[in-house]
N, C-alpha and C positions, 0 to 999 in steps of 0.2 A: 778302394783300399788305401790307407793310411799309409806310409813307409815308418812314421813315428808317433807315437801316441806316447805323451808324456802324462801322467797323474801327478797333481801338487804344482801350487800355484806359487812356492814361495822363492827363495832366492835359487836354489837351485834346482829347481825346475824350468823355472824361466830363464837361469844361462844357460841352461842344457837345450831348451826352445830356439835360442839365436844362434847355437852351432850347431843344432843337428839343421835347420832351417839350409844349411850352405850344402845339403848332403840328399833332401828328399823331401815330402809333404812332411809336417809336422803339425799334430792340432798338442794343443795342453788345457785338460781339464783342470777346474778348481773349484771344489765344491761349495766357497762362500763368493758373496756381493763380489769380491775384488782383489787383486794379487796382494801376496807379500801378508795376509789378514791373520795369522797367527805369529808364532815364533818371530819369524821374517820383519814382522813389523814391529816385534816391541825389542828390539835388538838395541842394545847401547855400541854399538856398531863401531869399533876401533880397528885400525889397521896399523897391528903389533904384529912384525914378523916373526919376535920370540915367544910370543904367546901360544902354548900348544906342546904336544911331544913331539921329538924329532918326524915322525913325517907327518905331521901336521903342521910344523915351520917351513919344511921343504915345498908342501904343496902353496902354502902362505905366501913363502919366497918368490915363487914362480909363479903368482897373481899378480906381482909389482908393478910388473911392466905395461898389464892390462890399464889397471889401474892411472898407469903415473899417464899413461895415453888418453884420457879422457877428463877434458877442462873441467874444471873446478870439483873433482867428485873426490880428492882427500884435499883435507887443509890440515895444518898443523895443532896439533894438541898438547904431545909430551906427555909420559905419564909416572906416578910417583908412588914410591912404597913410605907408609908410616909402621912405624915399629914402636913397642912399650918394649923397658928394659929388660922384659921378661920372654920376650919375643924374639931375640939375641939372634939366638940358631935356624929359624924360621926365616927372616931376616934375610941371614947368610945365603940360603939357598934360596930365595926370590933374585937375589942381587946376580947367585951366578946364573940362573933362569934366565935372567930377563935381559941377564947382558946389560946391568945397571952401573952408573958412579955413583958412589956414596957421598954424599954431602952433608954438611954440617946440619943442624936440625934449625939455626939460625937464616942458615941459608933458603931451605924449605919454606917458612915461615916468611920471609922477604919475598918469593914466588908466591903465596896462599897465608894470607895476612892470617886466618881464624886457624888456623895452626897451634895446637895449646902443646909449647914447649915443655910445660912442666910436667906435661904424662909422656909426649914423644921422645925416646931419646934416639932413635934410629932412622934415615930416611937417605932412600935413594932415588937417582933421579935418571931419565932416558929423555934421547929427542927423538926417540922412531919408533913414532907411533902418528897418528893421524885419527883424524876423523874419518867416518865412510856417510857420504850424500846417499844415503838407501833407495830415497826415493830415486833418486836423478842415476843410482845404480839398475836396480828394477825395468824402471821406462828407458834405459839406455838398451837393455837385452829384448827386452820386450818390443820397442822400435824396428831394431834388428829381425828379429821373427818374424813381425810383421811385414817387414821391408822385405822378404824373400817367401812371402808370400804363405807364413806361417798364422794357423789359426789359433786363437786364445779364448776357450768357453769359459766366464766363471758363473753360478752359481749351478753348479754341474757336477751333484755329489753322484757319484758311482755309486750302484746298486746292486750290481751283481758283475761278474768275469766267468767267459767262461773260453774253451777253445773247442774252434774246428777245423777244419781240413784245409783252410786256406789261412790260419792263424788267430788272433787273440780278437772276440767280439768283448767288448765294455758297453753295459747296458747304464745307462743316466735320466736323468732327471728330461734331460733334451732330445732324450734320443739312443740309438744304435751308433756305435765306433766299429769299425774294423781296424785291425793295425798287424801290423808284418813281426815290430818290435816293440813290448808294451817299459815303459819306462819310470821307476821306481822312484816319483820324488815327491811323495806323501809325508817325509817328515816324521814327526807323533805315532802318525798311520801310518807307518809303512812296514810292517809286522801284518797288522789285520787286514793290509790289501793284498802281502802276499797270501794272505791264507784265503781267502775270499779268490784269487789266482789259480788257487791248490798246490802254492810253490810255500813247501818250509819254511818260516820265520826263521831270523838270526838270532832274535833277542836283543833285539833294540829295545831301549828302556831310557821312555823320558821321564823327564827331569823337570818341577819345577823351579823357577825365580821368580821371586818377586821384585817392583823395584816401587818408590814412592820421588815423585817430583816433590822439591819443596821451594821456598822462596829462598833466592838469593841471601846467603848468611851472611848476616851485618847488612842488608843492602847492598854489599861491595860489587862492583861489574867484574862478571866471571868469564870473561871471554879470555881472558889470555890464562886461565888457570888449567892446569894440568887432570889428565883423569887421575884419582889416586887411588889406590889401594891399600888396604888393611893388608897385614905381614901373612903369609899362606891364604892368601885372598879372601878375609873374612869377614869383607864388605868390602862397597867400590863406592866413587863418586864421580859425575862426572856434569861438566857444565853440559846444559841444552836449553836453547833459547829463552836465556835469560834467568834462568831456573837454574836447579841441582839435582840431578836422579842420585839416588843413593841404592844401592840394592843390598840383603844381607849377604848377596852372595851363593844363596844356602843351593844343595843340590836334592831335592825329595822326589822319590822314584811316584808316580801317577800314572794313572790309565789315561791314554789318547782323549783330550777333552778341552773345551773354549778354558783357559785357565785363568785363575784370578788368584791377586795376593791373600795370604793368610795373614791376618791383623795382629797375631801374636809373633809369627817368623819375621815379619818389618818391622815391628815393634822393639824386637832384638836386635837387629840391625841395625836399625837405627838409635841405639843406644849404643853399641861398639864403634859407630860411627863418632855420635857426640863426644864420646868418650874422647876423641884427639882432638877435639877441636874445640871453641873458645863461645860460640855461636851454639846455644842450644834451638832444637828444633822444635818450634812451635805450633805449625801447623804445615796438613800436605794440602799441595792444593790437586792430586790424584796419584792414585796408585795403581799398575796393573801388573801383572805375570805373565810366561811365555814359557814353553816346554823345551826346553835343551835335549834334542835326543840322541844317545851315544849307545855303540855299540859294544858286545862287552868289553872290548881290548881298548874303547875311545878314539878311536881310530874311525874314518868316513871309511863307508862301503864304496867303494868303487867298481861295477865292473858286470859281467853275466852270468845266472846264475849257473850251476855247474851245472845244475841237475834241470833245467828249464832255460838255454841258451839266449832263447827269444824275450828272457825278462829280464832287462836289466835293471839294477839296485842303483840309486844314488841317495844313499840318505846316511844317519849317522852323523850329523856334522855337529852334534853338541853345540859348540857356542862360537864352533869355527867357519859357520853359512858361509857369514859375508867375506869374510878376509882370506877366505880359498876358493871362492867362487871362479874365480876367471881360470886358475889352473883345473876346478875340479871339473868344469863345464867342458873345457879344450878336451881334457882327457877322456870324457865320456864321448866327445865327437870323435877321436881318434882310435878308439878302441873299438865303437859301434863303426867306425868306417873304414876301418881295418889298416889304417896307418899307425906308421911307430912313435908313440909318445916323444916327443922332445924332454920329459921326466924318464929319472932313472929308470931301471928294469927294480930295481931292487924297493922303490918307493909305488911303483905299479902292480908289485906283486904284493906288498903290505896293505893295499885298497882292496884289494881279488876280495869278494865274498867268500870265496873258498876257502880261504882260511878260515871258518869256521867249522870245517869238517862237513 
């Protein structure tokens, strides 16, 4: 018998694997080749503590420390709002969102040479923000797991759930699971695993994004250049190895599914994109998509279900996986182990699934 069976192989499943790991047996299913293979992996991955509604900065906030404790896994970024003059009042509240300085649009352009001044007239600028190493994140919890003796099945798609007298069996692809406490970090799927459980959905609803790599514009070397963003985030850019991802941004509700970009929603995108800048886009050299999935309030589920104590929910995390991971992993070890969060009361009860009725 299992003490922990976690389902879902992506980021928060597997920090949820390296702290329940300090608490009791733990295995974590993941129904493809290899961890982190949907959502998890195609994440433009920043670590913006303003990013988010208030308690999704809180739980952000209190990731920090995880984070700043593990060598080299943020480096510095910066990131940056462009605005057209038409964009004014959008603008305004990005700036007090994000907890930005407003700078000159000359200035902007001196940081991000392909900067087309003549359409930007707005632009603000932050230094706290970061990059997140995903990978060296992932195998950093994953190590941990391991190291206390925790198992990690993947190509281990669940087939059926059911319950009996000694607790939750999970029928797979490899086999029979027993487990005491079954834990909820399917992601996309995590609606169809509670009903395949016979535990009520919340109404998670993913989301796709698209995003398109392109080549370095003008040639220029983009490593020192900022993530930016379009004004109410209507596209993003951001340096990665050597390249530029651009995404439109867009949020389109989908059924749980391997996701890909739509050729017309990048195509828009990346024309809102060109739009500010000097460097037209001539070719991608790939494109993919990933399911942001949010609960109705946007808010991560945190917590047991009311009505099914033995299931607990970790999903929900829209586009906030990586940069609340270390708080939202802690909190699911301390609530499954019956200790008192170091997070408010008031930020623990806004994760309760119960607040769904």
């Amino acid at each position: 018998m299992i003490d922990f069976l976690i389902i879902g192989g992506g980021i928060a499943g597997v920090s949820a694997a390296a702290r329940l790991s300090h608490l009791g047996s733990v295995v974590l299913l993941e129904a493809e080749p290899g961890l982190a293979y949907h959502t998890s992996g195609r994440s433009a991955a920043l670590y913006e503590p303003c990013y988010g509604s208030g308690a999704v900065v809180e739980l952000t906030v209190a990731s920090g420390e995880y984070f700043r404790s593990v060598p080299g896994l943020l480096s510095p970024r910066g990131m940056m709002v462009l605005a057209r003059p038409d964009q004014a009042e959008t603008f305004r509240k990005d700036v007090r969102s994000y907890s930005l300085d407003v700078i000159d649009v000359q200035v902007a352009a001196e940081r991000v040479p392909v900067i087309n001044t003549e359409v930007v007239s707005h632009a603000a600028w932050a230094d706290h923000a970061w990059d997140i190493d995903t990978d060296r994140l992932i195998q950093n919890f994953a190590s941990e797991a391991r190291a206390n003796g925790g198992v990690i099945e993947t190509s281990a798609p669940v087939t059926a759930i059911r319950r009996d007298s000694s607790g939750w069996v999970v029928i797979t692809s490899k086999g029979e699971f027993r487990t005491r406490l079954l834990v909820n970090a399917a992601g996309a799927w995590a609606d169809d695993l509670a009903k395949m459980a016979g535990v009520p959905p919340l109404g998670l609803q993913p989301m796709r994004r698209s995003i398109a790599r392109i080549p370095a514009p003008g040639g220029n070397d983009l490593r020192s250049w900022p993530m930016m963003f379009g004004a109410g985030e209507s596209w993003y850019a951001k340096p990665d190895a050597g390249a530029l991802i651009v995404s439109p941004a867009e949020e389109h509700p989908m059924d749980p599914h391997d996701a890909w970009a739509d050729d017309m929603v990048l195509a828009e995108g990346l024309a809102r994109y060109e739009e500010m800048v000097t460097e037209p886009v001539t070719r991608l050299i790939s494109s993919w998509a990933g399911l942001r999935t949010f609960s109705p309030d946007r808010v991560l589920v945190i917590g047991r279900d009311k009505r099914e104590p033995d299931f607990f929910w970790l999903a929900g995390q829209g586009g906030y996986g990586f940069q609340s991971s270390a708080a939202a992993s802690q909190l699911t070890a301390d609530l499954i182990g019956g200790r008192t969060s170091d997070l408010s009361a008031a930020l623990v009860d806004a994760l309760d699934p119960a607040r769904f009725g």
